[in-house]
C-alpha angles and dihedrals in degrees: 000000000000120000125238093260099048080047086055086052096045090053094049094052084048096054091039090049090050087053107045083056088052095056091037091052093045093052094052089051087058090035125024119214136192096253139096099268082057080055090052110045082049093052116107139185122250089342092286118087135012127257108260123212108276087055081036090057100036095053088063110037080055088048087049092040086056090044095060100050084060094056093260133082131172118296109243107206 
């Protein structure tokens, strides 16, 4: 069981996490790239219309997720 103040910490990478994305995200919209969050923010359903953030967010947090279970996660620099 994590302490409160583990739980605070825990909090604060979630939310930083959440908001290096959104820039990352942000900044792919404005200037494609050749990587995977490109790929992403490309992506439509159903060939129709485009994933919006909250899609866009919960893809990743369930790729890292998956990530760290394997002993890895994305780099935040």
């Amino acid at each position: 069981m994590l302490s409160r103040e583990q739980e605070i910490e825990c909090a604060k990478d979630m939310i930083a996490f959440q908001h290096y994305f959104r820039d990352v995200i942000e900044c792919r919209q404005k200037q494609p790239q050749d990587d995977l969050i490109t790929d992403l923010v490309q992506a439509k359903v159903a060939q129709e219309r485009s994933l919006d953030t909250a899609e866009h967010r919960t893809i990743i947090a369930t790729i890292n997720n998956r990530l760290v279970e394997r002993g890895a996660s994305f780099e935040l620099s």
